[in-house]
N, C-alpha and C positions, 0 to 999 in steps of 0.2 A: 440800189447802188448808192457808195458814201457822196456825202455833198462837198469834198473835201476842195480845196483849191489850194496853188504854191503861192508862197510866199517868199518876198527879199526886202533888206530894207537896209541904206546906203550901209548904216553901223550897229552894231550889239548883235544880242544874242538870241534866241526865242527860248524860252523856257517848258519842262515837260508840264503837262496842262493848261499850258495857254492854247488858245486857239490857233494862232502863228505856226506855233511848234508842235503841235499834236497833228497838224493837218500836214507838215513837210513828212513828218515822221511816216504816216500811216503811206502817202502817197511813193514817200522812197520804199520801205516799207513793199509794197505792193505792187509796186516797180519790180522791183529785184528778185520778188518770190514768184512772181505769174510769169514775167518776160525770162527772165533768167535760170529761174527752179531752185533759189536762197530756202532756209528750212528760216522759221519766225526767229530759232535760238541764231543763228549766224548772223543775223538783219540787227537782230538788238545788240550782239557783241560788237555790231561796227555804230548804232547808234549809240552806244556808250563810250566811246570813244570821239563821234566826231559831236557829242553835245560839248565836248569837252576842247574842238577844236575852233570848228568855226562857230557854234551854237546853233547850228542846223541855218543858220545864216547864208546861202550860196554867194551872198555881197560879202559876205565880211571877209574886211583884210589885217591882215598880224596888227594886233592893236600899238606895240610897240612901232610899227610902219607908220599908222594915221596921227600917234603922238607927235613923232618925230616933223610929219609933215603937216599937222595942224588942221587935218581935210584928207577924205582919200586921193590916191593917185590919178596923176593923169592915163590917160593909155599907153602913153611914151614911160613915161615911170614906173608902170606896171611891168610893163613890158623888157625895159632894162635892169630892171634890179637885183640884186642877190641877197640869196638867204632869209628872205622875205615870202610870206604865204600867204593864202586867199583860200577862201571857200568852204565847203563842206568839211572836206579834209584836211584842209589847209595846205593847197597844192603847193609847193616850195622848189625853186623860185615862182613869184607868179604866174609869168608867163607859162609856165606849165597849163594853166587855164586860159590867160586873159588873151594871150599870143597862137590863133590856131596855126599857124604859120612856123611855128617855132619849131617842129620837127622831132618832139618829144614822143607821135601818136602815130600809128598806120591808120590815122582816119583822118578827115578832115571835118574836127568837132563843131565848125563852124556852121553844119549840114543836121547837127540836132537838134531835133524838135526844144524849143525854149533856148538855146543858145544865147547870152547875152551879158558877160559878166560886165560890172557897173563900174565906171570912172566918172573922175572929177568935170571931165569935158567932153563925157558921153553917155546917154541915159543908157543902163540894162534895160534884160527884158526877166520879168518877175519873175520867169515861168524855169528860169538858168537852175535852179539845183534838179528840172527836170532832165535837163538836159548833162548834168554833173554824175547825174544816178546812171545814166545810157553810158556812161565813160567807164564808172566804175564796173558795173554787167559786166561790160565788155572787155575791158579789164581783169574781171576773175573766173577767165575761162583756160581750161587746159592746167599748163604748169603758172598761169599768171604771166601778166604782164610787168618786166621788168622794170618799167618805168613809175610801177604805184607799186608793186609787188615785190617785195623783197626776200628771197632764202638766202638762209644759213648764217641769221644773226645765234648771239649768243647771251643769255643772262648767265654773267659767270657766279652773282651773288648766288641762283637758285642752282646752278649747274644744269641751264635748259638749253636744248637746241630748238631753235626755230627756222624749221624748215619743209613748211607745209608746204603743196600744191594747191595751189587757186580752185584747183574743182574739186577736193576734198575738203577744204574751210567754206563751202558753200554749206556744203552736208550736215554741218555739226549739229549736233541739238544739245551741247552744253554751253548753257549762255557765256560762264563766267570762261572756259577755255576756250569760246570765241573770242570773249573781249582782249584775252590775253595777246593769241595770237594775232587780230589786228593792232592791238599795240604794238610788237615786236617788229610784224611782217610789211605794216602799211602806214603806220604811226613813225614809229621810233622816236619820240620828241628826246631833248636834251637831258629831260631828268631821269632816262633809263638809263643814257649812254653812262658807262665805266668812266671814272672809279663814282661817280652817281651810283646807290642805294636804290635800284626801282622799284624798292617795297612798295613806298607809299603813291606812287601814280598807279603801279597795278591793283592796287586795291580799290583805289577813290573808281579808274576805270569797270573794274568787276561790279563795284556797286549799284555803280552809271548805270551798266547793263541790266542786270539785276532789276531796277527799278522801271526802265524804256519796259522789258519784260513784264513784267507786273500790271504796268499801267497800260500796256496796248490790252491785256487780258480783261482788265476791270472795265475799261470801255468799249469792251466789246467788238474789237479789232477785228475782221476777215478782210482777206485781202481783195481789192475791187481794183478794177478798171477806171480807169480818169473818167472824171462824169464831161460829157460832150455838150452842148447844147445842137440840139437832132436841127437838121436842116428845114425841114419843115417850119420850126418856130423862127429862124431867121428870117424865111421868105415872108412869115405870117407878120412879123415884125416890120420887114421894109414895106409890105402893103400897108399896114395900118400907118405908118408914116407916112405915104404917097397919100393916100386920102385923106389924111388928116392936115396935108398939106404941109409938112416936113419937108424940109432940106436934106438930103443924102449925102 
């Protein structure tokens, strides 16, 4: 079983082979393909995509947002803003993540395991891109969920339609026409939209993929289950504590 564990950190990016971001990777990763049934190529078409959004980051918010405010947001400013995004994907407006209340989700995200996105006057909890990966699952089932899932966009530069079903882009096994369609379907950032040229994001994208693809392969990637620490070794833990005369 991997020794992997999540990672958050108030701002930046994680990068591919760092420990930070190889360990979010493999656990979203491995999330999505055990719990959900993702093929490796659909998992790296969306990690080639969100290295590129939040940097596999589940704290990080629109870097433009923390300039402007000199410090991330409060919970109130998360939570009121526009046009502004956070997280893995770069949920947009925040509140899409920070606000479970906001009525965006038929769930109340507040109830998943790691839930905890990070403000200026409230600590997260590390384990939040665990609980960001359970939204998106849940999210790319059936025809998709239209609040992360989008059909019937159009690249008119390539003359493409994009209009895939959420449980047919699970299936895919070409990296780079998964990266694609998560740009199009779950992305859309500004430099696709018309009369924007989306040559050069979809390519930088495909590459992304391409590479998360490669390097999950080189280090030897299978997908695992979250390592637990077994209840035994806690009990055996707070005993050695009591006798050693610890405080609890």
């Amino acid at each position: 079983m991997a020794n992997w564990k999540w990672h958050a950190k108030p701002m930046g990016s994680y990068s591919r082979g760092s420990t930070e971001g190889d360990d979010n990777a493999c656990l979203i990763t491995s999330k999505l393909m055990l719990e959900f049934g993702w093929t490796l190529e659909a998992c790296c078409g969306m990690l080639g995509n969100i290295a590129n959004e939040g940097g596999l980051n589940p704290w990080q918010y629109e870097i433009s947002y923390t300039q402007e405010l000199g410090r991330i947001p409060t919970k109130a400013e998360a939570n009121s803003v526009n046009g502004k995004g956070m997280g893995l994907l770069g949920w947009t407006p925040c509140r899409k993540w920070t606000n479970p209340n906001a009525g965006y989700w038929p769930w109340d995200i507040s109830t998943f395991d790691g839930y905890g996105p990070n403000f200026y006057d409230q600590p997260g909890n590390t384990k939040d891109a665990k609980a960001q990966t359970e939204l998106i699952g849940r999210c790319m089932r059936g025809v998709g969920n239209g609040n992360m899932w989008i059909r019937s966009r159009r690249d008119i530069y390539g003359g493409i339609d994009y209009n895939m079903r959420a449980d047919v882009y699970i299936t895919l096994t070409d990296v780079e026409q998964a990266a694609l369609v998560w740009l199009w379907q779950a992305e859309y950032p500004s430099s696709i939209i018309y009369p924007n040229d989306p040559t050069r994001t979809q390519n930088k994208r495909k590459a992304s993929a391409n590479a998360w693809y490669q390097h999950l392969i080189d280090i030897g990637f299978t997908p695992s289950r979250e390592t637990k620490i077994p209840l035994i070794v806690l009990l055996k833990k707070a005993v050695d504590n009591i006798e050693g005369g610890s405080e609890l």
